[in-house]
N, C-alpha and C positions, 0 to 999 in steps of 0.2 A: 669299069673303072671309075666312071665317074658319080656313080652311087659307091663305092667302096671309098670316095674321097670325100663325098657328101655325107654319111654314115661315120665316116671318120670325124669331119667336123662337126657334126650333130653330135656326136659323143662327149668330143672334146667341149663344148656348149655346156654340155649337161654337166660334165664333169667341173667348168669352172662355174657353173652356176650352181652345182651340189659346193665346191669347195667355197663359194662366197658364201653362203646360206652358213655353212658349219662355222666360218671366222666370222660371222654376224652373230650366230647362240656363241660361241666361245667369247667374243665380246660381253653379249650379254648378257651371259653367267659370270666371267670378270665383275662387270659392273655387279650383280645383285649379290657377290659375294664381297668387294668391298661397301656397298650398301649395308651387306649384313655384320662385316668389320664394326661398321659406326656404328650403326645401333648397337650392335652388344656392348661399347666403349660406351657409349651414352647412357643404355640401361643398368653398367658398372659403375660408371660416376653417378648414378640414382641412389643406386642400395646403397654407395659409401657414401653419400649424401646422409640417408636415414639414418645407416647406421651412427655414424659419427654424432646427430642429433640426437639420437638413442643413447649414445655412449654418455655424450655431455649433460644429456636430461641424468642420468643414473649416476652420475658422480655428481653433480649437485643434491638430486633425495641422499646420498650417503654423507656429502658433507654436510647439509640441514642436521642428519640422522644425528651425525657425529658429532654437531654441536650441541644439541640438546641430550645427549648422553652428557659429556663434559658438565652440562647445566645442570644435569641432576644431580651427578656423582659431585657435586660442589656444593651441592643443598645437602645433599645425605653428608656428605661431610659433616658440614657446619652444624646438623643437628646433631649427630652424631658426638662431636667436640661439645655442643653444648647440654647434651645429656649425657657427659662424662665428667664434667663441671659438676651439673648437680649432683650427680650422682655424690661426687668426691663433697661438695657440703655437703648434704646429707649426710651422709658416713662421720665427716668430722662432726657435724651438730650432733649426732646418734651418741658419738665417743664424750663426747664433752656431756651430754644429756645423763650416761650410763655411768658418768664421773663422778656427776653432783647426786646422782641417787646412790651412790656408794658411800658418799661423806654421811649424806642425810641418816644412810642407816646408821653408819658406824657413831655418827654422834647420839641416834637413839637408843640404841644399845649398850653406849657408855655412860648414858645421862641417868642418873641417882633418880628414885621413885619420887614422889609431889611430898612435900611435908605432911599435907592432911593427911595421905594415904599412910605414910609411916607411921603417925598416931593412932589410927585405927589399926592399922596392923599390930602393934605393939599390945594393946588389951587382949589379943586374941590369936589365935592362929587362922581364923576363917579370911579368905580377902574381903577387901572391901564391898559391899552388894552396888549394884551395876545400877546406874540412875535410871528409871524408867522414859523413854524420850516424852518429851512435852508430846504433849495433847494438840493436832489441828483444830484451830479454833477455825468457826464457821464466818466466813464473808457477813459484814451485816449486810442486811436486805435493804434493795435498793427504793427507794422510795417513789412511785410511780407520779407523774404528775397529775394535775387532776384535769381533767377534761370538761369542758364546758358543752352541754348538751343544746 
C-alpha cells in the first residue's frame, strides 16, 4: 500500500509537472502569437506606408502630366486662333487682290486702241507689225588697272 500511495503520488508529480510544462508552451504560444499580432500590424502599417507614398508620388506625375497637357492645349490654341487670323487676311487680301485684277481687266478691255495704232489701221487692213524688242547691248569692258612690275 504504501508503494500504491507512493506510485500514486509519483503520478500525480508527473501529471502536475506534465500540466505546468503544457500551461508554460500554451503561454508561450499565447505570447509568439500575439508577437505574431504585432508584427503583421506593423508589416500592415509598412505596405500602407508605401503604398500611400506610391499613391501620392502617382497623383503628383498625373497632376505635372495634367498640367503641361493644359499648357499645350493652350499653345495649340493660340496658334491655332492665330492661323485662322491669317488665314482670314489672306482670304480677304486674295479677295480684294482678285477685285483690282477684275477692274484692271475690265478697264483694258473697254479702253479704245492708241491713236497711232488707229492710223495705221485705217491705211490698211493688216495690224500694225510688232516692234522688234531692242537689242542687249554689251557691258563696256572694264578697264583693268595697270600693274607696276
Amino acid at each position: 500500500m504504501a508503494n500504491d500511495e507512493q506510485a500514486a503520488g509519483g503520478t500525480d508529480q508527473v501529471a502536475a509537472d506534465t500540466a505546468a510544462l503544457a500551461a508554460n508552451q500554451a503561454e508561450r504560444a499565447a505570447a509568439a502569437a500575439e508577437s505574431a499580432v504585432v508584427n503583421a500590424e506593423i508589416a500592415a502599417a509598412g505596405v500602407a506606408t508605401v503604398a500611400a507614398e506610391q499613391t501620392a508620388a502617382s497623383e503628383q506625375r498625373i497632376a505635372e502630366w495634367q498640367i503641361q497637357q493644359e499648357t499645350r492645349h493652350s499653345q495649340i490654341s493660340q496658334e491655332v486662333e492665330q492661323h485662322r487670323l491669317q488665314n482670314e487676311q489672306l482670304t480677304q487680301g486674295l479677295a480684294a487682290l482678285q477685285t483690282s485684277l477684275s477692274q484692271i481687266q475690265e478697264r483694258l478691255a473697254n479702253m479704245p486702241a492708241s491713236p497711232a495704232s488707229r492710223e495705221q489701221n485705217r491705211g490698211g487692213d493688216e495690224p500694225p507689225a510688232q516692234a522688234e524688242p531692242p537689242k542687249e547691248e554689251k557691258p563696256p569692258e572694264r578697264r583693268r588697272a595697270h600693274r607696276w612690275t
